[in-house]
VEXDREN-2710 file (C-alpha; in Angstrom, 1 decimal):
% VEXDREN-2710
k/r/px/py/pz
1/UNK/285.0/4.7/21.6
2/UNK/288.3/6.4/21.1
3/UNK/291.4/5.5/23.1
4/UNK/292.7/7.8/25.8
5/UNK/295.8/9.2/24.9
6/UNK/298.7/10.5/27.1
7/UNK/298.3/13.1/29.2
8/UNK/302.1/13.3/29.5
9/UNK/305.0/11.9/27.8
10/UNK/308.6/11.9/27.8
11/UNK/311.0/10.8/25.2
12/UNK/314.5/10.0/25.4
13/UNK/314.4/13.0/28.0
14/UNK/318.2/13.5/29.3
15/UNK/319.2/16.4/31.2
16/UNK/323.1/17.2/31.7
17/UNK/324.0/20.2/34.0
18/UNK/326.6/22.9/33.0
19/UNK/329.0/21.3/35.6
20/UNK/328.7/18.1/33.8
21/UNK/326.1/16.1/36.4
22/UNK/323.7/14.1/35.1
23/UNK/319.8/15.4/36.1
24/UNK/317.8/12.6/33.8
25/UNK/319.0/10.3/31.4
26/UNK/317.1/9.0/28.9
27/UNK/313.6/8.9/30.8
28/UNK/311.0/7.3/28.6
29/UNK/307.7/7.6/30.6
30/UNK/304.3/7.4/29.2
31/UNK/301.1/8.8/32.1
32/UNK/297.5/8.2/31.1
33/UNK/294.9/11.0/32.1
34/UNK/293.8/10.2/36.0
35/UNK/296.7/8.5/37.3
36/UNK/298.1/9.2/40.4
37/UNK/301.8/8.5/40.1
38/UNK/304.4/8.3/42.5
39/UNK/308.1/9.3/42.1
40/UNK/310.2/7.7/44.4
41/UNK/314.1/7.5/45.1
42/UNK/316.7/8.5/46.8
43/UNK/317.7/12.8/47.8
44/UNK/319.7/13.7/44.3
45/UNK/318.0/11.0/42.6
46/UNK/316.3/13.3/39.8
47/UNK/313.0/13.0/41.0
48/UNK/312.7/16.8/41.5
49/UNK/314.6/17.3/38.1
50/UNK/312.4/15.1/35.9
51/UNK/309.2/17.0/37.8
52/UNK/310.4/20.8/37.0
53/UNK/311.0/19.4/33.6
54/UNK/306.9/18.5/32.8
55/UNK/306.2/22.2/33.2
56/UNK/309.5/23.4/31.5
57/UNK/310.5/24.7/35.2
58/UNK/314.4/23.1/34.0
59/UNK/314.7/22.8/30.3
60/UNK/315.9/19.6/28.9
61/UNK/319.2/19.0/27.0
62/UNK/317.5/16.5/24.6
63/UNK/314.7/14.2/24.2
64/UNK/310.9/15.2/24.3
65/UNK/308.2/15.8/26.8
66/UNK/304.6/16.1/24.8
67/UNK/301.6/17.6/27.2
68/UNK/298.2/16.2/25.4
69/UNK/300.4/15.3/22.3
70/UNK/301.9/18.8/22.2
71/UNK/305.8/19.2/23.0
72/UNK/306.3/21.6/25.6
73/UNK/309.8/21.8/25.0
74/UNK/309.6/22.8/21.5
75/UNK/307.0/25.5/22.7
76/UNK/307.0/29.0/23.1
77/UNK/305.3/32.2/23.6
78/UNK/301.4/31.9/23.6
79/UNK/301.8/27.8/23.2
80/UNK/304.2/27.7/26.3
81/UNK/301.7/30.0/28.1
82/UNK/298.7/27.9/27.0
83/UNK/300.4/24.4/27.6
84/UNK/301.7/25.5/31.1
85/UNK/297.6/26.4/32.1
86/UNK/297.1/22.4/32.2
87/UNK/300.0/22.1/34.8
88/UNK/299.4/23.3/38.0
89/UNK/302.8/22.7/40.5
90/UNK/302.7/22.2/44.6
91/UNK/305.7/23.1/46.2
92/UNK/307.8/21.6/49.0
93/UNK/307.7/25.2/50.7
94/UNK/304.5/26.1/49.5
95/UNK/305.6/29.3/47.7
96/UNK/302.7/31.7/48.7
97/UNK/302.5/35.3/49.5
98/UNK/302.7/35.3/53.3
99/UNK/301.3/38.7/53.6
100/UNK/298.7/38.1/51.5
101/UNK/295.5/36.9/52.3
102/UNK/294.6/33.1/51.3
103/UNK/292.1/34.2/48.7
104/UNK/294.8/36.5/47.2
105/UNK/297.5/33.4/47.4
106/UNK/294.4/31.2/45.3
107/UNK/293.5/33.7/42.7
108/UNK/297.3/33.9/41.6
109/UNK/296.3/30.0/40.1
110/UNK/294.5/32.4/37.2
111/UNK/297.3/34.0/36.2
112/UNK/298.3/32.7/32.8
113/UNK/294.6/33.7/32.0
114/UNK/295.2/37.8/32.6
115/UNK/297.4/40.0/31.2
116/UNK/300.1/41.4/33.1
117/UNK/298.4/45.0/34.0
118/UNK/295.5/42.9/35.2
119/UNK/297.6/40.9/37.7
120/UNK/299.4/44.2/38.9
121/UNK/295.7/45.6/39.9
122/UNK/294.4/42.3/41.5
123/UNK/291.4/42.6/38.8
124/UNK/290.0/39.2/38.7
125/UNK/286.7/38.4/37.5
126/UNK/283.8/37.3/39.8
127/UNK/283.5/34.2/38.0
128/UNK/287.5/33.5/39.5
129/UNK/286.4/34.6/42.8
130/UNK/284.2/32.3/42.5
131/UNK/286.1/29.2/41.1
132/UNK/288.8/30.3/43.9
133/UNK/286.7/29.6/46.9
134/UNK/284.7/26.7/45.5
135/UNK/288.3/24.9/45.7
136/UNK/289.2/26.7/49.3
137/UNK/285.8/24.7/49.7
138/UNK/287.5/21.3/48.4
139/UNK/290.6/21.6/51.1
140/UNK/288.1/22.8/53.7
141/UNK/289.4/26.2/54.2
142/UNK/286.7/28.5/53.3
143/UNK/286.3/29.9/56.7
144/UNK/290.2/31.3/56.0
145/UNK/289.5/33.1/53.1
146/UNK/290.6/36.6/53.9
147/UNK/293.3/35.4/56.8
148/UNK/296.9/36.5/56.1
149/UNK/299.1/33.5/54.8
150/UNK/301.6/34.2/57.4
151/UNK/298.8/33.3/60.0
152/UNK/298.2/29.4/59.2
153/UNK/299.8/26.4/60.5
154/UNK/302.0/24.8/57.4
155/UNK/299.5/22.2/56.9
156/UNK/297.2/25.0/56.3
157/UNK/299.5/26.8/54.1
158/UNK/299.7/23.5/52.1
159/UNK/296.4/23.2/51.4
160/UNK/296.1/26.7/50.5
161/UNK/298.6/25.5/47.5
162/UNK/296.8/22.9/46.5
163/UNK/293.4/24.7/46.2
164/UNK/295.2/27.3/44.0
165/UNK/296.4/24.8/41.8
166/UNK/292.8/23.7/41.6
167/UNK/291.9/27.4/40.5
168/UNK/294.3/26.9/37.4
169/UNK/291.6/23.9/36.4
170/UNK/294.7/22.0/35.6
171/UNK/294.4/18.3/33.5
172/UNK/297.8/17.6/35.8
173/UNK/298.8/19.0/39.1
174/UNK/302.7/18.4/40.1
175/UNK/303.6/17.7/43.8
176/UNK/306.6/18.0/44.2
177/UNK/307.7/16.5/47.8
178/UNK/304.6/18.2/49.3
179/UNK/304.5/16.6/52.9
180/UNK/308.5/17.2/53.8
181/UNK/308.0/19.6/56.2
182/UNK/304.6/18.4/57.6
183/UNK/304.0/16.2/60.6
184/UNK/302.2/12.8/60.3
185/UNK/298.9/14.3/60.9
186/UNK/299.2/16.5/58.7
187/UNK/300.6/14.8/55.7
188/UNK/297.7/12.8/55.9
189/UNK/295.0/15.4/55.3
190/UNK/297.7/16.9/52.6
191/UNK/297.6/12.8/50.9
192/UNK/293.3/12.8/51.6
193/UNK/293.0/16.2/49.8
194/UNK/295.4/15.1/46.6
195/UNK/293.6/11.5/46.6
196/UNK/290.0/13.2/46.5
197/UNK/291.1/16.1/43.9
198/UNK/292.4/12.8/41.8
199/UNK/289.5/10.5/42.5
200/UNK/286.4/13.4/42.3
201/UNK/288.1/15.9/39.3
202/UNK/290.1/13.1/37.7
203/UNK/293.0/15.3/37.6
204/UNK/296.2/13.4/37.0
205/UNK/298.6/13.3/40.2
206/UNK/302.6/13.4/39.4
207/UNK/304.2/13.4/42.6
208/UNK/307.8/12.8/44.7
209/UNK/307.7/11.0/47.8
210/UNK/310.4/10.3/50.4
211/UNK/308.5/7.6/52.4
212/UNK/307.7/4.6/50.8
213/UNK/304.4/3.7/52.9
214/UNK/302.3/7.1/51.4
215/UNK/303.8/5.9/47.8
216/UNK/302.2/2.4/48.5
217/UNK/299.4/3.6/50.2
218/UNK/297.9/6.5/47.6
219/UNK/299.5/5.7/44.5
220/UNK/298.6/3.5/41.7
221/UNK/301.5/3.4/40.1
222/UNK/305.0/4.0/41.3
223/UNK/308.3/5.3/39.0
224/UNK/312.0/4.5/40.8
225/UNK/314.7/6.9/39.8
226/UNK/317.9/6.0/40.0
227/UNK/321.1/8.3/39.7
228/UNK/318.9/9.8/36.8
229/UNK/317.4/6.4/35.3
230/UNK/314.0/5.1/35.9
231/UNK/314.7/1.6/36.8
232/UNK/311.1/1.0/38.1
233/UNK/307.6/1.4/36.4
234/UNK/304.7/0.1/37.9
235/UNK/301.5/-0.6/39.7
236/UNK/302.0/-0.1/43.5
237/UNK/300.4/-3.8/43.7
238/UNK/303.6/-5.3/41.9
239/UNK/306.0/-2.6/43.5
240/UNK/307.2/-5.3/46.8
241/UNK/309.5/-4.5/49.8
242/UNK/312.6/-6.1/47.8
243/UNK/311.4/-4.3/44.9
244/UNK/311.6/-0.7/46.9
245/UNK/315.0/-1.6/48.4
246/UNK/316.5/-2.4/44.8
247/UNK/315.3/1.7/43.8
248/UNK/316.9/2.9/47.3
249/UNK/320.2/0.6/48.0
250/UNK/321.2/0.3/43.7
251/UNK/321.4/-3.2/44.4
252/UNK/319.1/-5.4/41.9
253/UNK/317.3/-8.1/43.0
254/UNK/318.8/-11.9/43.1
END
């Protein structure tokens, strides 16, 4: 039986803004297909830069980053397009259409399978429909299918995201901080939903997290970014209290 290989990769992955900050610096990271990884560190840290960089969001300023062997940085045109299908992204402010209904918000997971004149007419297929409210199904939102976005609570609106990430039947879906405007409640059927979608689909989970307990408590495996390094790379099993303060405070261990 063959070995699984990567599902994403980076290599000697720095990232230098025009103003001279450093974003990454020379991130090696390997993730195997149907982890669930969390990013951790402190606001600024680059956990949100080395994110946007998997789906070519912020373009690197050297190194490598290889989606199912293939180098999305080196792509373009049709191969960008193609490669970017695997990646679905959740965002911190869930970036939906708020006067759009939630199965208009879901379908727009299908885009980088239409052409543009397609999009501009809403013409999606039944079979999309279809694949749109099975996952509206998944987060338990069916029953909001044609309710305006603007009309759910932000826990809903979240979960709306997620299920039209789902309708982009990604290999990896990005999270990127997902629960920092949601309340405890909340963040918890947001966490449920991502655990299940990894657990039941085997979709790989790359996500950033502010609180340490969610990283310990849904992750297997936790990365600790540092002013733009990764200074931690682990399972949550070997990822201690001292070991969490060392990624927050800078100071290493004694």
């Amino acid at each position: 039986m063959a070995e699984p290989k990567p599902v994403i990769e980076f290599e000697h992955v720095n990232k230098i803004y025009t103003n001279g900050v450093i974003g990454l610096k020379d991130i090696d990271l390997t993730i195997m297909p149907g982890e669930f990884v969390v990013v951790v560190g402190l606001s600024g840290a680059g956990k949100s830069t080395l994110m946007r960089a998997v789906n070519r969001l912020h373009d690197i300023s050297s190194g490598d980053i290889r989606i199912d062997g293939e180098s999305i940085t080196k792509a373009r045109g049709k191969q960008l397009l193609h490669i970017r299908r695997k990646i679905g992204m959740i965002f911190q402010n869930f970036n939906l259409v708020r006067r759009a209904t939630v199965l208009k918000n879901v379908l727009t997971g299908r885009v980088g399978y239409y052409p543009t004149w397609k999009m501009l007419f809403g013409l999606f297929s039944a079979e999309d429909k279809q694949r749109a409210y099975e996952a509206l199904q998944t987060v338990e939102l069916a029953d909001k299918v044609y309710t305006r976005a603007d009309q759910l609570s932000g826990g809903q609106q979240q979960r709306v995201s997620i299920a039209r990430a789902l309708t982009q039947s990604p290999r990896i879906i990005l999270a990127d901080e997902p629960i920092a405007s949601l309340d405890p409640q909340t963040t918890k059927r947001v966490m449920d939903d991502l655990r299940r979608i990894n657990q039941e689909l085997g979709i790989t989970i790359l996500i950033n997290l502010h609180n340490v307990e969610l990283a310990q408590e849904y992750g297997t495996r936790i990365v600790g970014i540092r002013a733009g390094e990764k200074v931690f790379d682990g399972p949550v099993t070997s990822a201690d209290a001292a070991t969490m303060a060392a990624i927050y405070s800078g100071q290493e261990e004694a």
